[in-house]
N, C-alpha and C positions, 0 to 999 in steps of 0.2 A: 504493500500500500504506500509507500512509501515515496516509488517511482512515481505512482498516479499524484501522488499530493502534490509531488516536485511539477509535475505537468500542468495540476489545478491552479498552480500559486501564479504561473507563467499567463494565464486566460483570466485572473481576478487582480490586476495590478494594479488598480486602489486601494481595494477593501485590504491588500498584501502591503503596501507603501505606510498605509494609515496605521495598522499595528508593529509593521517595520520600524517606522520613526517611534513611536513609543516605546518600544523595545529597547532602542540604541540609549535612546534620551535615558532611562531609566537606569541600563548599565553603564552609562556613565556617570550618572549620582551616584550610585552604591560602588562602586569602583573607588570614585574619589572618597565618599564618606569612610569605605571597608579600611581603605589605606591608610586615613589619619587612624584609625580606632587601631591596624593591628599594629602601627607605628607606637602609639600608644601601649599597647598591652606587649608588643615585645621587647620595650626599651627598658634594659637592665642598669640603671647609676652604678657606676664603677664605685668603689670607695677610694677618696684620695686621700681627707683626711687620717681615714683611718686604717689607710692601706695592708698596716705590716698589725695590727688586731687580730686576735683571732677570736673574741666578742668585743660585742660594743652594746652598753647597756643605753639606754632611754627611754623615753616616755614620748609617743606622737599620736598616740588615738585618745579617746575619751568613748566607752562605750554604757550604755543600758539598757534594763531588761523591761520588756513592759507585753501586756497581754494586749491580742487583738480582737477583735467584736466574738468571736466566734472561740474565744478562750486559749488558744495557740498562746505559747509565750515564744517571744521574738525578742533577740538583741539586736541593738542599731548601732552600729561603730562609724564614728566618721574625726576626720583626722583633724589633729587643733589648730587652728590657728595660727595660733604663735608658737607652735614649735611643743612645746610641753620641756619641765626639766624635771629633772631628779635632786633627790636630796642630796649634797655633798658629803656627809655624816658617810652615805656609801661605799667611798674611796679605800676607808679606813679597813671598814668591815669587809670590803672585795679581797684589797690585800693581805687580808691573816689568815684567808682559806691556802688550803694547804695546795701547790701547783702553780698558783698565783708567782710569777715571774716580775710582771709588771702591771702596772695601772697607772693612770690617767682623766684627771678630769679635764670637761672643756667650758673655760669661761671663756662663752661664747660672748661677741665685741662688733656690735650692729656699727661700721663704719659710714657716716655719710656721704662725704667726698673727699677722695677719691670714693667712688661705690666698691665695696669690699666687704670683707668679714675678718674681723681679730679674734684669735685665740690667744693662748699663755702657752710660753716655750714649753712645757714638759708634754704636750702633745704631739712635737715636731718630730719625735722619734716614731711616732706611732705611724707616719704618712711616707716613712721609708723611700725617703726623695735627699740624694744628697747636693750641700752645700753648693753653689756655681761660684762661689766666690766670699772673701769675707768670714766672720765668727759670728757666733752667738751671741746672742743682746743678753748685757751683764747688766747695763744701769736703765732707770728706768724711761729714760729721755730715746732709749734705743732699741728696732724694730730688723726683722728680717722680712724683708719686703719681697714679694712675688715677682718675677722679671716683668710682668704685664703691666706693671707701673711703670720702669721705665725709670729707675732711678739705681745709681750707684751705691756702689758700698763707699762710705764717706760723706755722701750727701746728705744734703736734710729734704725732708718731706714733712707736706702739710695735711693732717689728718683731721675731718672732723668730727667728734666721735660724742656723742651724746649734746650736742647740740653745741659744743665748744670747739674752737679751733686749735689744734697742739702741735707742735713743729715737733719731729724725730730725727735722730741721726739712724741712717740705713748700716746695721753692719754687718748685712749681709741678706744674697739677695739668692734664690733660688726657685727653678719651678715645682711651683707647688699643682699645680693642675688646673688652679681657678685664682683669681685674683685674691688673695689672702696676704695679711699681717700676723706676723707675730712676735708676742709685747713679750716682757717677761712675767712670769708667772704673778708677781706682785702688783706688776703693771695691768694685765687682765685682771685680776679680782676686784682694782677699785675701778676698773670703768663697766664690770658687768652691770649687767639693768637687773639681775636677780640674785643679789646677796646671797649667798648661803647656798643658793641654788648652783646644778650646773647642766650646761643642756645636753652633754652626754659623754660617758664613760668606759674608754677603751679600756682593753685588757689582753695579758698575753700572758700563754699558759705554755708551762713547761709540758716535752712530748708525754703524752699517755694522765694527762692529768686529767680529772673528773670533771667536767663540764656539768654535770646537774647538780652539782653543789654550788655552782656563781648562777644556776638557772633557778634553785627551790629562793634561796638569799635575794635575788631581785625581785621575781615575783613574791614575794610575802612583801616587801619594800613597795609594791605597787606599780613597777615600772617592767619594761620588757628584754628579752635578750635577743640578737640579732645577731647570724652566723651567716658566714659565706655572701655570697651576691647580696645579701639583706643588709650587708653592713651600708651599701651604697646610698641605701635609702633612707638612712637617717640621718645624713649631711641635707640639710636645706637647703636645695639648688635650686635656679629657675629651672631644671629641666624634669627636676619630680614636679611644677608645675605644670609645666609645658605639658605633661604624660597624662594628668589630669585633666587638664582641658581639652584635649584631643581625644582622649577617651569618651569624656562628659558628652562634648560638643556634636563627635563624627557618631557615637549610638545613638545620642537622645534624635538628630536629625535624620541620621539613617534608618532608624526604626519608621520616622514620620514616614521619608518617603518610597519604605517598604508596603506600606498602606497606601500610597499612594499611585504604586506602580499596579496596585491590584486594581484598585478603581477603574485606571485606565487602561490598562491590558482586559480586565474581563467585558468591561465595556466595549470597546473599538473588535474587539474578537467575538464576543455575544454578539454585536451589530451583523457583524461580517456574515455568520452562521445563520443570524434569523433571517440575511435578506439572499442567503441559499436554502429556503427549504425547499423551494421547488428541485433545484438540482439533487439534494441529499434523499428528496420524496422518490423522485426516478429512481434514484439508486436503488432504494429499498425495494420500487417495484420491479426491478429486474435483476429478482434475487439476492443482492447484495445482504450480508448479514449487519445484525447490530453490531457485532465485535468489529466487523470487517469499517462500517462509518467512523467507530468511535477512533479504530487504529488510522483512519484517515484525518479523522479534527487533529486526532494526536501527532501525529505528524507534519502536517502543516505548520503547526503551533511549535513544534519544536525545531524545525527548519529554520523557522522566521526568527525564533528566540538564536537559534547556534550563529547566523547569518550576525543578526545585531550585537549577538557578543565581539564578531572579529570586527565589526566598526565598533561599540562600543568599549574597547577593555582598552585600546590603544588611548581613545581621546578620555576614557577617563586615568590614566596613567597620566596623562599630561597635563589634565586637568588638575590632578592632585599633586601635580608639583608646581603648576601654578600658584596654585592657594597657600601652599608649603614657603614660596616667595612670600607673598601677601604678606601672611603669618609672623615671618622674619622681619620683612622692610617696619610693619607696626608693631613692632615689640612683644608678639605675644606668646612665640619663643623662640631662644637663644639661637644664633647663626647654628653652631655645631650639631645638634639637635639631630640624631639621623632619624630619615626617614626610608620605610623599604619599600619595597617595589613590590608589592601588594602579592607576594606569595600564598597569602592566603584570603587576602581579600575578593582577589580574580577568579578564582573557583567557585566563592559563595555569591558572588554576583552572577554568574552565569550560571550557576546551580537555581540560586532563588527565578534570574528570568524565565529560565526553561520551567521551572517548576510551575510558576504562576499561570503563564500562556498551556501552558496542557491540562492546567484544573480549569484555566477559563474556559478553553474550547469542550472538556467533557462535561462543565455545567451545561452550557449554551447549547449542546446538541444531543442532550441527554433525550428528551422529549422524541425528538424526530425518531434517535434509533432506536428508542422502546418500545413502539408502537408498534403495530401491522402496518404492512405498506399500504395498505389501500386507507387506513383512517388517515395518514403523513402524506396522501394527496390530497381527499378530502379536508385536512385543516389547512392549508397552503391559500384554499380558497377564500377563507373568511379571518381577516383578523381578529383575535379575541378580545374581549371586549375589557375582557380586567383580568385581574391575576387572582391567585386563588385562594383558599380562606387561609393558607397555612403561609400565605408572604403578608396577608394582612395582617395577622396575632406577629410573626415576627416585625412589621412594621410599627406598631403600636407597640411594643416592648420594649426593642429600640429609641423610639422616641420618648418612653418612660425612664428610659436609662440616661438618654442627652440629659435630660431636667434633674437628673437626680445628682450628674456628674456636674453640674453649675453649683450644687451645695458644697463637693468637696473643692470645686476652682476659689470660689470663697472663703470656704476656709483655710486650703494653705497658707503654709508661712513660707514667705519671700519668692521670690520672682519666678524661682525655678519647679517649686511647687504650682505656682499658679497658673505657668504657663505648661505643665504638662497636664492639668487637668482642661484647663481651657481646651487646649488640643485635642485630647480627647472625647470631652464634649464636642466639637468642630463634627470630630468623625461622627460619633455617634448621629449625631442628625443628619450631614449626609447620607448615613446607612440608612437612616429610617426615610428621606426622602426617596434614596432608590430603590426601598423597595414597595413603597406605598405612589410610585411615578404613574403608574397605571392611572390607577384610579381621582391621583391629584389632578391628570392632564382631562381626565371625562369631566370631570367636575368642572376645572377650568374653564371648557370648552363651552359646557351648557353655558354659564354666565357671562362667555363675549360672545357667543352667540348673534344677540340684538346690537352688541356695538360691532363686531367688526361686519356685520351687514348691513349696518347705516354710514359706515366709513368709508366701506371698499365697493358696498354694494354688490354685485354680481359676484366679483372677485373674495369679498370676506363671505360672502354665505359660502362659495366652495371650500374657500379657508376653512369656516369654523366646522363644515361638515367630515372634511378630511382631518381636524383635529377630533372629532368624536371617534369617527372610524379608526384613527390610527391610535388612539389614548397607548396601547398597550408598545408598539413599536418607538412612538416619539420619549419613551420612557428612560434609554440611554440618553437620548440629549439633554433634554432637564435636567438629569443626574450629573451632564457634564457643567452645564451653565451652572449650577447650582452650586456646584465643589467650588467652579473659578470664581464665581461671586461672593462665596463662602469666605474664602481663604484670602483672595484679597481684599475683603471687607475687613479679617479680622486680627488675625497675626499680623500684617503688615506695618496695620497701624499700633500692633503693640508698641514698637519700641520707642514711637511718636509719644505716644501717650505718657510714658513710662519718662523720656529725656524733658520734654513737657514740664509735668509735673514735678520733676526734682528739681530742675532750673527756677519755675515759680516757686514750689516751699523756698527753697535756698534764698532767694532774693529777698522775700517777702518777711522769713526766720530772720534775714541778718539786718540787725537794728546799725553796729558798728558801720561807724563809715571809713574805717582805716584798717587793712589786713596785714598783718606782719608775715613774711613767708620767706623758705632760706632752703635750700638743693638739701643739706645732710639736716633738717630739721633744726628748730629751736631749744633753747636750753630751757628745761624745769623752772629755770627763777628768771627766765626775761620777761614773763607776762609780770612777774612780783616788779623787778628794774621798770618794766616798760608804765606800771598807775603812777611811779612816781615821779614820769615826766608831768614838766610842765602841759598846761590842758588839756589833757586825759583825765577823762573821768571812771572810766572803765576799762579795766583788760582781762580777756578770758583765755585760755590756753586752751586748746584744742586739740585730742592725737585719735587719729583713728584706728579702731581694733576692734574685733568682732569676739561673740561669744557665742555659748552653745546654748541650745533652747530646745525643749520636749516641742515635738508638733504632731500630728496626729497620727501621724506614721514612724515614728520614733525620733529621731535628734537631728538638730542640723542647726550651723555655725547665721546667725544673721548679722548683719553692719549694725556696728556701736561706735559710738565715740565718749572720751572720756575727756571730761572737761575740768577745769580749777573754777569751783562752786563761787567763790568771791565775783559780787558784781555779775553772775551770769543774766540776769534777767533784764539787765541793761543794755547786754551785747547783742542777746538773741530770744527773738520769739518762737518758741514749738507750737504756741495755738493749743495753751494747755485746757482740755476741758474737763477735769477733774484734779485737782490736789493743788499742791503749791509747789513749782520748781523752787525757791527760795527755800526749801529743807531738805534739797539737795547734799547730801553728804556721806562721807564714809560710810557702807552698809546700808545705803539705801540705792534707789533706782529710778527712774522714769522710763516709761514705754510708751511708745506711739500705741495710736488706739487701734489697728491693725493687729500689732502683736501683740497687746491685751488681750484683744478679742478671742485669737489664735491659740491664748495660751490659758483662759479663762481666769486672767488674775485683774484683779478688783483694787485701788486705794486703801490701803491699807493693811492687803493681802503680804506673806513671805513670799517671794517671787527665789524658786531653785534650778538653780543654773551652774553652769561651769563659766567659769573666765578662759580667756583666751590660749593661757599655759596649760588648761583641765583641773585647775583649782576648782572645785565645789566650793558655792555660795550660796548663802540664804539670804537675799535684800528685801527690805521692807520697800513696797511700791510709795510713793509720794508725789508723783502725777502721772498722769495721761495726756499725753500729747495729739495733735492731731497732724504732724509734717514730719511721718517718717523717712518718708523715699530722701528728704533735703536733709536732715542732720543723723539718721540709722534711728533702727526701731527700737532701742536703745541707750538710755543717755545715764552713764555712770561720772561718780566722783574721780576724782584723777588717784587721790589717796587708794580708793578702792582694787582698783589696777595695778599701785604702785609695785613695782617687781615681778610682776606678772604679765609683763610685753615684751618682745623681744629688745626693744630698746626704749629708750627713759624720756625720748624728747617731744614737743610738740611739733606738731604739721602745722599750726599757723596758730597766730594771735589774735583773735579779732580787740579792734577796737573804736572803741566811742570815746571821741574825742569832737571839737573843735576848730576851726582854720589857725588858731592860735598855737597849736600842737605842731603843725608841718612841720616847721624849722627842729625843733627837739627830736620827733619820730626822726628826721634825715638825719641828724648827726647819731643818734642811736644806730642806726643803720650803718651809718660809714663807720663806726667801734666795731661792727660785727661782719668781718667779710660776708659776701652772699647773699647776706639779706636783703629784704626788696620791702619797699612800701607800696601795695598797694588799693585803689579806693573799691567801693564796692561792687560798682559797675564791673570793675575788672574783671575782679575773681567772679562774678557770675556768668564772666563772657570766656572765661579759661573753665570753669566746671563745664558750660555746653560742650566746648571741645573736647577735653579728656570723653566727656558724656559720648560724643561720637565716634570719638576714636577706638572706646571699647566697647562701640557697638556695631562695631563694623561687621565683626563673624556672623553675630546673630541676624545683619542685614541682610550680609550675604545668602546666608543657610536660607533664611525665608524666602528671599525673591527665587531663590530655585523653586522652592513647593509652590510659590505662589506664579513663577512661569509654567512649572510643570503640567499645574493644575488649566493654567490657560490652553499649552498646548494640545492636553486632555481635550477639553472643550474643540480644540481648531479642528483635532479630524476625525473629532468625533463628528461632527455636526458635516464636514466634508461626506463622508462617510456615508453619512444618512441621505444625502442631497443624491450626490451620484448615483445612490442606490435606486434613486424615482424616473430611471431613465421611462421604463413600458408606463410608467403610470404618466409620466407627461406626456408620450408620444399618442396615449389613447384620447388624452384629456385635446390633443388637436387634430385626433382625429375625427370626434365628435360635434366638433364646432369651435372650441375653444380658441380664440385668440394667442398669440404671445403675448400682448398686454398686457391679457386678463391673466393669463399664467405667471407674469410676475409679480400684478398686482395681488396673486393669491398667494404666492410667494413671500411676498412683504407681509400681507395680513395674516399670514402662519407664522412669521417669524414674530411680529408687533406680540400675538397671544401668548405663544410661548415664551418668547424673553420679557414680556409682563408677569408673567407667572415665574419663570424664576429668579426673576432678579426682585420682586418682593420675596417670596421666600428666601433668596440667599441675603435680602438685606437683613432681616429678622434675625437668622440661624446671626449674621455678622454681628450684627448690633447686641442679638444676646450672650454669645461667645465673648465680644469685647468688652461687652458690662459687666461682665463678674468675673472678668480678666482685671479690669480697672480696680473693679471696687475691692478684688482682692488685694490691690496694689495700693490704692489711695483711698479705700474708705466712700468713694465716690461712685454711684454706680451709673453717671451721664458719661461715656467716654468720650474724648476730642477727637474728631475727624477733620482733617485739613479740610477745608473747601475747593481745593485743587486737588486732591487725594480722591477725596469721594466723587469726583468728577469723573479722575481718570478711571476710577475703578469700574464705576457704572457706561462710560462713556467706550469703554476697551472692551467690555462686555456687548454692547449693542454693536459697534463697529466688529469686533470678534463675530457675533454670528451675522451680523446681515453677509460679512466679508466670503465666510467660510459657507453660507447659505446660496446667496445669490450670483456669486462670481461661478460656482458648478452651474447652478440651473442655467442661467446664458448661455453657458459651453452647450448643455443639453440641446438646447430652442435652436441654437444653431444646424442641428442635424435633421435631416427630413423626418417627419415620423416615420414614415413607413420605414427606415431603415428599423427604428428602432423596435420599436412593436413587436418584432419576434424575437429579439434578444433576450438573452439569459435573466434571469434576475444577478 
């Protein structure tokens, strides 16, 4: 059968072009998406610091236990923040176990500029990287400098390290593997940000020594041990970010548009088969068996899918090193960063296409070869009028499930909860649209009816007659128009929405008209320095850092900022609508009313959380804010954090001052290299940009689903057009005009894209409002008025384009050619 399909596909070279391109287009997303995810899942960190280790003890997750609706108990582990440390007290107690050769802790030394990392000399032995030049720093004024700086042995270098600037003599310089300092041990301990603390502890074990004696000793201590390839990943590099985000980014959008390639492949391939059942009907009646149709859809389908793998694996290969540029040129990771050449990504892209196209084609043609041949002639003749009770109970269940799935989009906490529920929701009601299309487009039909026969006249009564007749066939188009209106109604504008509103809270929260800001951060006591200039009235310090938080599905890190409580409410408005920020202080908290809501804590309630290192905390709430997206859901005392961030200084100052302040703020500024004064306008015109610069991925990832989705729509709706060659060649052989043939044209397409672009504006508008309101509490969301133009405007040009550009080509051809042709 396999010969004859290769034959069939040569004689159907639309309805074969239309699932062709869908095909390609589709292995080319999942190509690119597979490659970032297995670039992600198979990128090993070396360890540099802690090379010559043979454990390295730390702390980098926070996990808890909690039961699910249905009484399962579930752990959720997700990783800190800031890093997490260990007790120091450790050091002592690792070394008096018997085997113990050597140990090492690391007072880790958050550098700002140069951008770096400082440890304390007794770790340098551990990274088993010898000297290039130069000794070991004895005094404390002296550093062994990474060759990446760029500085000799004998020279001084300027470091700024907790928000101070400190000259070093380099006495000695070597590669270390990543741009690092190191202080002497004395030197590290008074600039770590966590006293007592350290953020992790090598170890090296004489041969044959007992390793579950330094493993039972840490875990009872509360922290983990990490052997072989694992050591790598306890050094805090951009590229175990990078690993993360890639993994995050290429599943969560790869899964989207694995749902998305089913849409469109069982659509444009359903079409293809329903507007062959006269051909598949013949077949049956001259003996051909069920098996023998179904090994022909099966084949076809799997032809077309093997065909668009070798166009698509190539351009998604190139595609994914496009984006791998991207990635690199915006910072979002590191140059060196490898990426593979999709070993395993390639097979499961061309696995899932073949797979999808051979369940579409055996749904789609299930009907014809199950039947006796003479009923598969018999039905050929009459279109059915609807679909049948058991698509309707699934269509109604479905759309029970979209409305249920808008509760939990509302309820999540933070962006990435909200928009996978949102997503979710999106499907769910296209699903229920496609499979209730039957019956929406009868029903449609009946109610334009009286209008498109007083618009078109002649031409809309055939219109709306051929939408009654056809309800059940024009069911793929709706479905397409529908997803494309869907999806660029509503993801699109997320990120609008989302950049939107942090820009207004931010502008509208910040009372200060004077911003202090500095490349390696501010020091701990410049906002103290900074009230006691002249005309300032107010200064707050500012650091941002996230914590961990119960949500409904276990735990996850959300944006906090920790602030110096003096004068806060002079700098900045949260839009508090319960408590008082002025009782802001050690052990207590404020939360935006988002993550109140999320997390069901009340004014006055203990709010239990972890801090950014995995400290547990118990803080008393003392308001509710209403501008999370602008300052985090979030807002702790600076005290409360104190030693519990990776580093100790402020991201900015705001302050409330005066025009009589200028001249004091610039000379304060020329005391402290780096620093910048700037007014308010500024920094809300520098937040939109960072705003867009890290929302470029998520730009991107969207406008694919939401071209895809268009493309979905472009042949499908082609598809359908081409497929009315006999039916337009009858309709002029009857009498019918070409006029009236487009003007019926027009007035089938006016019904139908009336009908789904009010349904996809709904499905959009409710998709995006409890997208919003998850996000801001608000459940009007902002639609550009250019935005919702194009959307709607791309949508009407999309099908008249893809509608009325085939029928033309049709009208052009005599009927009688056509008339006896195939379907």
């Amino acid at each position: 059968m396999t010969a004859l399909a290769a034959r069939l596909l040569r004689h159907r070279a639309g309805p074969a072009a239309a699932t062709l391109l869908a095909l390609i287009a589709g292995v080319l997303i999942l190509v690119a998406m597979g490659t970032l995810v297995e670039s992600g899942l198979r990128f090993r960190p070396e360890p540099r610091l802690w090379a010559a280790a043979d454990l390295v003890v730390a702390d980098r997750t926070v996990s808890h236990t909690f039961k699910e609706f249905d009484g399962e108990t579930t752990t959720s582990t997700v990783a800190l923040p800031e890093g997490g440390t260990v007790d120091a007290a450790l050091v002592d107690r690792i070394r008096r176990l018997p085997g113990v050769t050597a140990v090492a802790g690391d007072e880790r030394v958050e550098i700002g500029a140069p951008a770096a990392t400082g440890h304390g000399w007794a770790t340098y032995a551990f990274s088993g990287r010898p000297i290039i030049a130069g000794a070991a720093p004895r005094a404390d004024d002296e550093v062994l400098a990474d060759s990446r700086l760029g500085a000799a042995p004998g020279e001084r270098v300027d470091l700024v390290v907790n928000g101070v600037s400190r000259s070093y003599r380099v006495s000695a310089v070597a590669d270390t593997g990543t741009t690092a300092v190191y202080f002497t041990d004395a030197q590290a301990a008074r600039l770590s940000a966590h006293p007592g603390r350290l953020d992790a502890i090598g170890v090296r074990l004489a041969p044959g020594a007992d390793r579950d004696a330094v493993r039972q000793l840490v875990s009872a201590a509360g922290a983990t041990t990490y052997v072989g390839p694992e050591r790598g990943a306890v050094e805090q590099s951009a590229n175990l970010a990078a690993r993360e985000l890639l993994i995050e980014a290429g599943s969560a959008f790869g899964g989207y548009v694995v749902l998305l390639i089913v849409f469109v492949v069982a659509g444009t391939i359903g079409l293809s088969v329903r507007h062959r059942r006269r051909d598949l009907a013949l077949l049956r009646a001259v003996a051909a068996t069920p098996g023998q149709i179904r090994r022909l859809l099966i084949g076809e389908a799997a032809l077309l899918a093997l065909v668009a793998s070798v166009v698509g694996v190539p351009a998604g290969v190139l595609a994914a090193r496009w984006v791998q540029g991207e990635l690199v040129d915006r910072g979002f990771i590191p140059a060196g960063f490898p990426m593979t050449g999709g070993l395993f990504a390639v097979p499961a892209a061309v696995g899932t296409a073949v797979l999808v196209a051979v369940l579409a084609a055996l749904i789609a043609g299930r009907r014809v070869a199950g039947i006796r041949p003479v009923e598969a002639l018999g039905e050929i003749a009459v279109e059915p009028r609807r679909g049948g009770r058991v698509r309707l109970v699934a269509g109604v269940l479905t759309l029970a499930a979209a409305v249920t799935s808008g509760g939990f989009t509302i309820g999540g906490t933070g962006p990435t909860a909200a928009l996978a529920g949102a997503v979710g929701m999106l499907y769910l009601f296209v699903i229920a649209v496609a499979l209730l299309a039957p019956r929406i487009n009868a029903y449609a039909a009946r109610l334009l009816t009286p209008v498109l026969s007083r618009v078109w006249r002649v031409s809309g009564y055939l219109a709306a007659a051929n939408l009654r007749a056809n309800a059940q066939g024009m069911a793929t188009v709706l479905t397409a128009l529908v997803l494309a209106v869907g999806f660029g109604g509503s993801v699109w504008f997320l990120q609008t929405n989302q950049e939107r509103q942090t820009i207004a809270q931010s502008a509208a929260g910040t009372l200060a008209e004077r911003v202090l800001v500095a490349p390696g951060g501010l020091s701990p006591d410049a906002a103290r320095e900074v009230r006691e200039l002249t005309g300032v009235r107010a200064a707050t310090g500012v650091r941002r850092t996230q914590v961990v938080v119960r949500s409904f599905d276990g735990i996850a890190p959300v944006a906090a900022q920790a602030v110096d409580p003096t004068g806060i409410i002079s700098t900045m408005d949260l839009a508090v609508h319960e408590g008082d920020l002025a009782d802001l202080r050690a052990g207590t908290v404020a939360l935006s009313a988002t993550q109140a809501s999320a997390s069901g804590w009340h004014v006055g309630d203990q709010a239990d959380l972890w801090l950014g290192d995995g400290t547990p905390s118990r803080l008393t709430v003392v308001a509710i804010y209403g501008r999370g997206l602008g300052f985090g859901d979030v807002t702790l005392a600076a005290q409360t954090v104190a030693g519990h961030t990776a580093g100790v200084t402020d991201d900015e100052i705001l302050v409330r001052a005066g025009p009589d302040a200028d001249a004091a703020l610039a000379a304060w500024s020329a005391r402290h290299p780096g620093s910048a004064v700037l007014d308010a306008a500024t920094r809300t015109r520098l937040i939109g940009t960072d705003l867009a610069l890290s929302a470029w991925l998520n730009r991107l990832l969207i406008g694919v689903m939401v071209g895809y989705a268009a493309l979905a729509a472009a042949t499908t709706m082609v598809l359908a057009a081409l497929a009315r060659r006999r039916e337009l060649a009858l309709l002029r052989l009857v009498g019918v005009t070409r006029r009236q043939i487009r003007r019926m044209v027009h007035a089938e397409q006016a019904g139908l894209l009336g009908t789904a672009v009010l349904i996809g504006a709904t499905i959009a508008a409710l998709t995006l409002g409890a997208l919003v309101n998850a996000l801001t509490g608000s459940p009007i969301p902002y639609v550009p008025p250019l935005g919702g133009a194009a959307v709607l405007g791309g949508a009407t040009v999309l099908a008249l384009a893809t509608t009325v550009w085939p029928v033309r080509r049709l009208l052009r051809v005599p009927p009688i050619d056509d008339i006896g042709t195939r379907e």
